[in-house]
N, CA, C and O atoms as CSV, one atom per row, in Angstrom:
chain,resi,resn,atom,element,x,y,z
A,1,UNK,N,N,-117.435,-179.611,18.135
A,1,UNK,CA,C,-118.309,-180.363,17.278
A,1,UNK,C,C,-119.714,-179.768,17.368
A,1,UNK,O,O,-120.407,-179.591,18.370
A,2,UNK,N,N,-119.967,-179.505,16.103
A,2,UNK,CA,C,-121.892,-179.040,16.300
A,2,UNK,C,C,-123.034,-179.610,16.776
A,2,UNK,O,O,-123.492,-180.299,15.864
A,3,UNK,N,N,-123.800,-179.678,17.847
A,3,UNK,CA,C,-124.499,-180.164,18.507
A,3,UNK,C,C,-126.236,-179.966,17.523
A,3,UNK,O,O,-126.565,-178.792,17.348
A,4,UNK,N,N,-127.096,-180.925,17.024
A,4,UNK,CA,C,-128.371,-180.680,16.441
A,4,UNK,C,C,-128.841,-180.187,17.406
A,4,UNK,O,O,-128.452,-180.559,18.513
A,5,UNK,N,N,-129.785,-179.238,17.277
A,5,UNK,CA,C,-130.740,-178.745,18.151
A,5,UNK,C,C,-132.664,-179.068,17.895
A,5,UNK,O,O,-133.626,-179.116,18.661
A,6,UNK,N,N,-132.487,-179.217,16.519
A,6,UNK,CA,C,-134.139,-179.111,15.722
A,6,UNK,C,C,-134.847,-180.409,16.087
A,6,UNK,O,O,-134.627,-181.609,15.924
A,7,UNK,N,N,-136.159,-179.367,16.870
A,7,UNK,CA,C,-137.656,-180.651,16.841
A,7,UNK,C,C,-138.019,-181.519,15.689
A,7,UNK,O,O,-138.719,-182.517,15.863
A,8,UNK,N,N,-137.662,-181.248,14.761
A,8,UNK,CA,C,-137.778,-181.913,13.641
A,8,UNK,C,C,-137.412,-182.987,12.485
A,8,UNK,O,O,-137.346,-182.913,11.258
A,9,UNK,N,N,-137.212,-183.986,13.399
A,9,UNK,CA,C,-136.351,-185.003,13.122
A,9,UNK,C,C,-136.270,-185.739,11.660
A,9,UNK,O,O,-137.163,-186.464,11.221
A,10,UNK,N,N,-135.168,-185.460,11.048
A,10,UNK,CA,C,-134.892,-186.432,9.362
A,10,UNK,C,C,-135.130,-187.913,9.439
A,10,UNK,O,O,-134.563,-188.560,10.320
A,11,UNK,N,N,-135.831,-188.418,8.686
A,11,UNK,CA,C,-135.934,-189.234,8.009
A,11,UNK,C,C,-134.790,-190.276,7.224
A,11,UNK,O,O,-133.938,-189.624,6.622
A,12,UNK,N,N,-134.633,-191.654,7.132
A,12,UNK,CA,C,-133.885,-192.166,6.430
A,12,UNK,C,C,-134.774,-193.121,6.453
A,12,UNK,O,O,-135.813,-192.971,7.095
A,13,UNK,N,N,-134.424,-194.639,5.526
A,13,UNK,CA,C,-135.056,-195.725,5.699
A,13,UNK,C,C,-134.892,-196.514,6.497
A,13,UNK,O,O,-135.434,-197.616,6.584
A,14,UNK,N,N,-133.753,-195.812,7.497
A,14,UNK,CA,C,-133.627,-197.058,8.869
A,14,UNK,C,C,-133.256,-196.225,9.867
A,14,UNK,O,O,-133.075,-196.729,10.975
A,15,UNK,N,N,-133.036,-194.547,9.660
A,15,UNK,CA,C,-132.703,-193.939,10.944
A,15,UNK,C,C,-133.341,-192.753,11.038
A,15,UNK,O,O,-134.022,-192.259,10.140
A,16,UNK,N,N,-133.133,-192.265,12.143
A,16,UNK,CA,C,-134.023,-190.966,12.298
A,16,UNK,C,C,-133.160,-190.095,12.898
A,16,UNK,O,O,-132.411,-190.631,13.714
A,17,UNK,N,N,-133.008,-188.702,12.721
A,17,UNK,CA,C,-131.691,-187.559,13.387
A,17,UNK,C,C,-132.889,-186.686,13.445
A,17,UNK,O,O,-134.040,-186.554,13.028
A,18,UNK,N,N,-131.821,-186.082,14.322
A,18,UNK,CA,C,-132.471,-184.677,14.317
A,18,UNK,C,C,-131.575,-183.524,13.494
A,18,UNK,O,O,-130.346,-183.505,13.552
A,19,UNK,N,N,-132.349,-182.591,12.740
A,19,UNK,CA,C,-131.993,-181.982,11.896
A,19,UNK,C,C,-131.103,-180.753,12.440
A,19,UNK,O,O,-131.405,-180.240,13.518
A,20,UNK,N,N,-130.143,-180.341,11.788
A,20,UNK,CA,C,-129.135,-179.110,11.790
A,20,UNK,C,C,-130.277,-177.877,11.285
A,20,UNK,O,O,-130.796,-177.635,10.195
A,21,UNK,N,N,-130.383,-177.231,12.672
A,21,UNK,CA,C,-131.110,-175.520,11.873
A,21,UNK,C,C,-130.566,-174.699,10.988
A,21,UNK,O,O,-129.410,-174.938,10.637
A,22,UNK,N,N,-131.159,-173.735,10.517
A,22,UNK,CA,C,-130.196,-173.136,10.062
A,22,UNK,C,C,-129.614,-171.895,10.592
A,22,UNK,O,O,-128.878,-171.098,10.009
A,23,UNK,N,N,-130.044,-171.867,11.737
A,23,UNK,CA,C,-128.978,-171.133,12.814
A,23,UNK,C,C,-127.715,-171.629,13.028
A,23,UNK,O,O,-126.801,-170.812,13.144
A,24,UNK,N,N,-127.468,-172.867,13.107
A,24,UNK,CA,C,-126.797,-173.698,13.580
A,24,UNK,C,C,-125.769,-173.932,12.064
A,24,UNK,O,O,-124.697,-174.496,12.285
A,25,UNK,N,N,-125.920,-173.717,11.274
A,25,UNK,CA,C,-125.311,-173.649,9.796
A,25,UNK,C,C,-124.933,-172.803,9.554
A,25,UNK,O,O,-123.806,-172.811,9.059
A,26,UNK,N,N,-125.586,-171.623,9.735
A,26,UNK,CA,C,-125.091,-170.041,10.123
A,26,UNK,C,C,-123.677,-169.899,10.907
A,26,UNK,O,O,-122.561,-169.433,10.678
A,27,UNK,N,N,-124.183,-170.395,11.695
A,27,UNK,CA,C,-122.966,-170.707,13.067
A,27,UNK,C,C,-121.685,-171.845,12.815
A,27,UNK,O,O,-120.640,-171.968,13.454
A,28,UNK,N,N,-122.164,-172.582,11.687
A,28,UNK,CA,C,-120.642,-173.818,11.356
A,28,UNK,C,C,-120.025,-172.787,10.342
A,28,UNK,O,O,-118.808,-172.651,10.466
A,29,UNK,N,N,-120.591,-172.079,9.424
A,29,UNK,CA,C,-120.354,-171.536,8.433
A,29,UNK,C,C,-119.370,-170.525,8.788
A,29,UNK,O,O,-118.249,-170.582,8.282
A,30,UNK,N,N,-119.648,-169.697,9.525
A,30,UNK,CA,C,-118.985,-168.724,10.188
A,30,UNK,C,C,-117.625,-168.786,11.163
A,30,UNK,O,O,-116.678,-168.000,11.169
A,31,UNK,N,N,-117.904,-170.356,12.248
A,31,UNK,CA,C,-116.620,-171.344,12.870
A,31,UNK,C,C,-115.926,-171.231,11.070
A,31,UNK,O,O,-114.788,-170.788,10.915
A,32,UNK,N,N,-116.473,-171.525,10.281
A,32,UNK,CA,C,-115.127,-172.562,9.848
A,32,UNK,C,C,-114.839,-171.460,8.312
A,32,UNK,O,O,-114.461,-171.846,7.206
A,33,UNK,N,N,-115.193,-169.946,8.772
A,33,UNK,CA,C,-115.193,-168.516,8.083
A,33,UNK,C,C,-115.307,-169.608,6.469
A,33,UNK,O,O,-114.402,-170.134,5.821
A,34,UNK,N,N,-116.131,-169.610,6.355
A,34,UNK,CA,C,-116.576,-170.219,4.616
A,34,UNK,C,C,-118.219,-169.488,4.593
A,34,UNK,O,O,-119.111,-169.538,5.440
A,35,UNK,N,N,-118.169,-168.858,3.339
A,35,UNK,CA,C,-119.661,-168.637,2.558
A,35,UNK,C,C,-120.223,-169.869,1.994
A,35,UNK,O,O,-119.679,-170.967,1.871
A,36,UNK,N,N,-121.573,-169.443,1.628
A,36,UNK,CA,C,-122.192,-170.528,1.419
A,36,UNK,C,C,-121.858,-171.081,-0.023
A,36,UNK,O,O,-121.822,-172.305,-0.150
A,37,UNK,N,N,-121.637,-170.366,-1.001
A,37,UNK,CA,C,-121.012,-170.012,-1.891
A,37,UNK,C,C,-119.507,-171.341,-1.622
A,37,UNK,O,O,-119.385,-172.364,-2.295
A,38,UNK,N,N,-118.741,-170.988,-0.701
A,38,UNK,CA,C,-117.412,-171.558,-1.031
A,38,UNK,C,C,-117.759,-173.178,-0.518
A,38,UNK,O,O,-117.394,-174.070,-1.284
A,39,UNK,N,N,-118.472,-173.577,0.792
A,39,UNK,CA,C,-119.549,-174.793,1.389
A,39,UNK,C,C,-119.963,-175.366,0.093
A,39,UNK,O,O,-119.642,-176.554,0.117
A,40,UNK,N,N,-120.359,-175.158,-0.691
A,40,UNK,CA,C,-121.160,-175.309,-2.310
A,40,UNK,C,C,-120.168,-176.185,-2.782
A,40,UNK,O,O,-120.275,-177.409,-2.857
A,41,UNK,N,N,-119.175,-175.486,-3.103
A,41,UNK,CA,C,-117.600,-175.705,-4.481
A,41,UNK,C,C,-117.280,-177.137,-3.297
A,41,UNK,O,O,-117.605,-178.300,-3.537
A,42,UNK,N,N,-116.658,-176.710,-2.176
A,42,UNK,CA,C,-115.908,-177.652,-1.597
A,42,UNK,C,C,-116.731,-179.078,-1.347
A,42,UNK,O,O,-116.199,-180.163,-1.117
A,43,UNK,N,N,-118.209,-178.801,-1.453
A,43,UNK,CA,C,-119.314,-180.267,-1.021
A,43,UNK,C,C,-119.563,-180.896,-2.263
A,43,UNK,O,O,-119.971,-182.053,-2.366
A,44,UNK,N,N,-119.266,-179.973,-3.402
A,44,UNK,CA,C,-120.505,-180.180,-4.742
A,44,UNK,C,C,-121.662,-180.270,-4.930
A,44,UNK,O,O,-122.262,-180.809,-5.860
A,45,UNK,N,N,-122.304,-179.355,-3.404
A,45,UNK,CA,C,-123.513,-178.926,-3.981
A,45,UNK,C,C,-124.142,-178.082,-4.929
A,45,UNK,O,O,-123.574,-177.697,-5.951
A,46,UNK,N,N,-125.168,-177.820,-4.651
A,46,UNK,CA,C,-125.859,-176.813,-5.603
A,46,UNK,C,C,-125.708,-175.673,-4.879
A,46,UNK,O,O,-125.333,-175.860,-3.722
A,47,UNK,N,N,-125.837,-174.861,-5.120
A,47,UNK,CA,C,-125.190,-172.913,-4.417
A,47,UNK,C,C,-126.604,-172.733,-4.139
A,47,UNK,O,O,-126.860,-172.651,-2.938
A,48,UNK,N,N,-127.470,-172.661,-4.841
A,48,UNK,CA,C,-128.867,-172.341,-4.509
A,48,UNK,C,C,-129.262,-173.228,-3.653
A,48,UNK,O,O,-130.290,-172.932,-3.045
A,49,UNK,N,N,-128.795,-174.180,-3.419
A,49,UNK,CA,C,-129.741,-175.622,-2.242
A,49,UNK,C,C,-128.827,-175.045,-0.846
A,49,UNK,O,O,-129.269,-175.066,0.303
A,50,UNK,N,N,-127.798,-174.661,-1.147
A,50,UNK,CA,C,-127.098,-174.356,0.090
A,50,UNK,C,C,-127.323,-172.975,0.831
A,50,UNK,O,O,-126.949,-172.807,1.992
A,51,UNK,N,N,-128.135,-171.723,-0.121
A,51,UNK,CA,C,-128.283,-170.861,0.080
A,51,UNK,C,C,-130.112,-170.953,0.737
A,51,UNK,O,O,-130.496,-170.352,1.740
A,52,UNK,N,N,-130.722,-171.583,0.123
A,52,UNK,CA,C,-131.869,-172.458,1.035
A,52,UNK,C,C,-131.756,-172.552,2.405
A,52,UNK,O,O,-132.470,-172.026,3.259
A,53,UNK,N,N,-130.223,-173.696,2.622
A,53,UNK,CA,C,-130.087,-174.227,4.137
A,53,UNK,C,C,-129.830,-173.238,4.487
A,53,UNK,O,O,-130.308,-173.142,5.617
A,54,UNK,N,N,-129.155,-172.033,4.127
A,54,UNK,CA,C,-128.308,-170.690,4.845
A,54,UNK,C,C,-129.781,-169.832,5.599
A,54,UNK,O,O,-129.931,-169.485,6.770
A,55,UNK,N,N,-130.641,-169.689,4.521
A,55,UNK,CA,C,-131.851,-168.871,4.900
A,55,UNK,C,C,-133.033,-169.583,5.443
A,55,UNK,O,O,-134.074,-168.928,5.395
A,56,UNK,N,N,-133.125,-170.966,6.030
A,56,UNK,CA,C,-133.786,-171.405,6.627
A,56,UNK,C,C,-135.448,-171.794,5.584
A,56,UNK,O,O,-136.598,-171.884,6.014
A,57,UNK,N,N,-135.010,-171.922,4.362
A,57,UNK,CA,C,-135.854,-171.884,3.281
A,57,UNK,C,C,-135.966,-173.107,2.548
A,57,UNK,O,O,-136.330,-173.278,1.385
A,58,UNK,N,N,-135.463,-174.224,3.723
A,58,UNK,CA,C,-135.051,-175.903,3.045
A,58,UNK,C,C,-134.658,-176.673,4.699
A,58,UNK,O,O,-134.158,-176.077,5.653
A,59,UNK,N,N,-134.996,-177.897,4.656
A,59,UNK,CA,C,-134.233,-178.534,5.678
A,59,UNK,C,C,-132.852,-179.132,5.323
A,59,UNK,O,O,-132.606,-179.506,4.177
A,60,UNK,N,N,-132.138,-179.198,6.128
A,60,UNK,CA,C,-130.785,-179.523,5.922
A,60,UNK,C,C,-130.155,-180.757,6.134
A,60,UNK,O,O,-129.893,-181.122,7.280
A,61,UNK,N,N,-129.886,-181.436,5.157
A,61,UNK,CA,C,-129.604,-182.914,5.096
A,61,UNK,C,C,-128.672,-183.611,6.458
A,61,UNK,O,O,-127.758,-182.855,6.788
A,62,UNK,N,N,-128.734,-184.631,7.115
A,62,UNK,CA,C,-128.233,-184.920,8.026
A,62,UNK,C,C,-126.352,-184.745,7.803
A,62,UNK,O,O,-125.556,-184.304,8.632
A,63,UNK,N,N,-126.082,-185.230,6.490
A,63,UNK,CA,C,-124.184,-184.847,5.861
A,63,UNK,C,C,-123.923,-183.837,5.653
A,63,UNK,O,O,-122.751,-183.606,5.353
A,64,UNK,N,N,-125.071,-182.539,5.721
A,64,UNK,CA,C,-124.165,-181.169,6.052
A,64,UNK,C,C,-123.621,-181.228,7.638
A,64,UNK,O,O,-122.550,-180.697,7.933
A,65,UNK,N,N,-124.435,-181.909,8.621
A,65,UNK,CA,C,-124.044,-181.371,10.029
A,65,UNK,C,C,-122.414,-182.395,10.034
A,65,UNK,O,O,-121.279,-182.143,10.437
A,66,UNK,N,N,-122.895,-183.308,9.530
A,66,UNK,CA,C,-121.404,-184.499,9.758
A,66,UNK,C,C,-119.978,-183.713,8.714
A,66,UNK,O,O,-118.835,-183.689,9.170
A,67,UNK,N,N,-120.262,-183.226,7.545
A,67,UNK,CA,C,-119.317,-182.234,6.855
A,67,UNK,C,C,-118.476,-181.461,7.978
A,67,UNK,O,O,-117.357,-181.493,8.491
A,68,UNK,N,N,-119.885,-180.624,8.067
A,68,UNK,CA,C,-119.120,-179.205,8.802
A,68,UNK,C,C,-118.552,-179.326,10.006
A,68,UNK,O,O,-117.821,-178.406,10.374
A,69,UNK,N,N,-118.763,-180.498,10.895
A,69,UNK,CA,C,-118.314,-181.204,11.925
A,69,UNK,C,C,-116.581,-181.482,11.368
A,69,UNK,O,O,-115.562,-180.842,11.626
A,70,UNK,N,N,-116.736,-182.375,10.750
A,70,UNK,CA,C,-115.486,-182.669,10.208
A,70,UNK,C,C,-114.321,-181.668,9.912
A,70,UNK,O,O,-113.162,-181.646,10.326
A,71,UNK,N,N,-115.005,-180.845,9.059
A,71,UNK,CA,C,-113.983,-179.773,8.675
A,71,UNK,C,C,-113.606,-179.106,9.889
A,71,UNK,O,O,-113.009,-178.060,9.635
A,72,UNK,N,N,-113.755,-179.359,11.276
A,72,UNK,CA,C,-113.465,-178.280,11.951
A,72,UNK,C,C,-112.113,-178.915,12.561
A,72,UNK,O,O,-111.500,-178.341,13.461
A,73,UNK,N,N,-111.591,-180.443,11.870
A,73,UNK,CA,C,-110.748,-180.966,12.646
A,73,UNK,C,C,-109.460,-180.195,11.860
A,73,UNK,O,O,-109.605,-179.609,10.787
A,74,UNK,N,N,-107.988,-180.316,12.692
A,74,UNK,CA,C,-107.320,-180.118,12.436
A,74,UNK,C,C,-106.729,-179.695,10.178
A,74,UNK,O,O,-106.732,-180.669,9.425
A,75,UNK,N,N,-106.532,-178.972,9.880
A,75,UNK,CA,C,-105.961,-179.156,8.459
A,75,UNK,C,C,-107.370,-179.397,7.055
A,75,UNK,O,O,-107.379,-179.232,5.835
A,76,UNK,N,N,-108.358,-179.834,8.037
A,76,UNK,CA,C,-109.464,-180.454,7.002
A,76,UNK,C,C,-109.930,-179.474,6.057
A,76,UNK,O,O,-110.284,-179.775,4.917
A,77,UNK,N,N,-109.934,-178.389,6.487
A,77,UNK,CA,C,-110.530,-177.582,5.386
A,77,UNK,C,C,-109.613,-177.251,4.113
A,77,UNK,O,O,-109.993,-177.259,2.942
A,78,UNK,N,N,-108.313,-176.954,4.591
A,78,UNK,CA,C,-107.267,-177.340,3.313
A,78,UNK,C,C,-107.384,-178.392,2.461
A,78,UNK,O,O,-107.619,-178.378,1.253
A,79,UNK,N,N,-107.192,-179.342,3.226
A,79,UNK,CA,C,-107.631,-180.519,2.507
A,79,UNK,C,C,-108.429,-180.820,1.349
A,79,UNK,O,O,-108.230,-181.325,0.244
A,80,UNK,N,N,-109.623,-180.224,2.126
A,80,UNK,CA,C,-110.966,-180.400,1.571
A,80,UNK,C,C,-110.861,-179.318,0.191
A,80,UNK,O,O,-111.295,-179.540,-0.939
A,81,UNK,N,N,-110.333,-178.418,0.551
A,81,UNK,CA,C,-110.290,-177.182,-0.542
A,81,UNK,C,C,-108.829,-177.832,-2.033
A,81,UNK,O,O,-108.909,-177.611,-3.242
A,82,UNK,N,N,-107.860,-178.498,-1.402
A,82,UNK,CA,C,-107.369,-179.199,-2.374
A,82,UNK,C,C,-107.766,-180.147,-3.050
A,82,UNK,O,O,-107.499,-180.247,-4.247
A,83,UNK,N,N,-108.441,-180.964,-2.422
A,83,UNK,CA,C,-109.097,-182.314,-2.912
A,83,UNK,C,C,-109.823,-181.641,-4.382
A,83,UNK,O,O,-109.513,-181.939,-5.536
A,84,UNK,N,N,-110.945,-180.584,-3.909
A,84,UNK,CA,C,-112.059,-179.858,-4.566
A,84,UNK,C,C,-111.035,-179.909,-6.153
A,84,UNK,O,O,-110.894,-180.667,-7.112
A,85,UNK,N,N,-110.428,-178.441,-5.612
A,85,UNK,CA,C,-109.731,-177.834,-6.440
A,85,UNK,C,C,-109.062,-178.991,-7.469
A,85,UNK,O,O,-109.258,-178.709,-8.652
A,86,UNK,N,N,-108.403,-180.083,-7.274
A,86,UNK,CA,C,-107.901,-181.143,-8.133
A,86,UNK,C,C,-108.793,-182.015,-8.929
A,86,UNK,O,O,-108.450,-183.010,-9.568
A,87,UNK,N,N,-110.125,-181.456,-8.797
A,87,UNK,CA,C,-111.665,-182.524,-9.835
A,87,UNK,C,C,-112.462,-181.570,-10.415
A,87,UNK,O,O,-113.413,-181.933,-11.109
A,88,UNK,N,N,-112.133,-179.951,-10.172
A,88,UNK,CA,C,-112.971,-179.351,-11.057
A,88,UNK,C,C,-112.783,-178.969,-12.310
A,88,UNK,O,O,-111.677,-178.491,-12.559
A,89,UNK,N,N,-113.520,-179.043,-13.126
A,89,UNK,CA,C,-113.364,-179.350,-14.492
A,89,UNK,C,C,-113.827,-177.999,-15.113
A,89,UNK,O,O,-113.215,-177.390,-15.991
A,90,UNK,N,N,-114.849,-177.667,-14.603
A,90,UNK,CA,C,-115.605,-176.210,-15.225
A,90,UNK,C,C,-116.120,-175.377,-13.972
A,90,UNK,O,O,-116.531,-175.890,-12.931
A,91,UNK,N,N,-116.041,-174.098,-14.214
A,91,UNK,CA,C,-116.699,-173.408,-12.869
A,91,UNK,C,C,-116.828,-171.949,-13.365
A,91,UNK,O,O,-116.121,-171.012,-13.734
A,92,UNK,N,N,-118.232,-172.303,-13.151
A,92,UNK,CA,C,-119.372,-170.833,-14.229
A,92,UNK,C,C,-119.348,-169.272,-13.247
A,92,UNK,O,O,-119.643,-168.113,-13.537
A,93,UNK,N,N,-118.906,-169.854,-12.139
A,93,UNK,CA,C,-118.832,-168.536,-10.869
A,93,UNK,C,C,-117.717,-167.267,-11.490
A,93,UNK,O,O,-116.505,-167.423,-11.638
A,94,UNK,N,N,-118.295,-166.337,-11.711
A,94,UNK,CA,C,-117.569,-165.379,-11.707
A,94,UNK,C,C,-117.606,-164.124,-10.668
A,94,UNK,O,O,-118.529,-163.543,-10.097
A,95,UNK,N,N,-115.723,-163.913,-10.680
A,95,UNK,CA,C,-115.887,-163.342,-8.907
A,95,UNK,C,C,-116.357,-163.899,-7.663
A,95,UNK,O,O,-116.848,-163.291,-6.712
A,96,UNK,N,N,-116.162,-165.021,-7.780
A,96,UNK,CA,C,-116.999,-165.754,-6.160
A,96,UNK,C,C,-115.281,-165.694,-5.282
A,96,UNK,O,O,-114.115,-165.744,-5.674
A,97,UNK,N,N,-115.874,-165.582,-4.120
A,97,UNK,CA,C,-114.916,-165.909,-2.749
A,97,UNK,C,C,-114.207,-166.917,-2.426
A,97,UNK,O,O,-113.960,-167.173,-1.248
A,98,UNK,N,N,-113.708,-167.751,-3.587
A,98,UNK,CA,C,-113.567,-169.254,-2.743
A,98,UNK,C,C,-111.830,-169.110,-3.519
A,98,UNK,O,O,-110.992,-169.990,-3.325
């Protein structure tokens, strides 16, 4: 499970975390061999907001660290990659890795 490391603690309206670096995203990304690119498709984020968290060019929402946590359990990333795959409707990526 990924441990936060960052002085820089997130914000909510009733809680406070400490934030996932993006070393540390670097490092889930790589555990769980996914680009940021494929992290994107499978979350429904934005590719550019995720490529932000990748380059340390954005702080990183407290549900990426709980995501990438998750996916590391047994089967989840299949899962997660079927689930995806069964709600996408349009997908403008050409040639992407996922």
């Amino acid at each position: 499970m990924m441990k936060p490391a960052s002085k820089a603690p997130s914000k909510s309206r009733r809680f406070e975390y400490d934030r996932m670096t993006a070393e540390q995203f670097r490092a889930a990304l790589a555990q769980l061999d996914m680009t940021p690119l494929y992290f994107a498709r499978i979350t429904g984020k934005n590719r550019r907001k995720v490529q932000y968290w990748y380059d340390g060019e954005e702080d990183i929402p407290h549900e990426v660290l709980l995501i990438c946590s998750l996916l590391t359990l047994p089967g989840a990333k299949d899962l997660a990659s079927t689930v995806t795959n069964s709600v996408i409707r349009f997908h403008a990526e050409e040639g992407d890795d996922v």
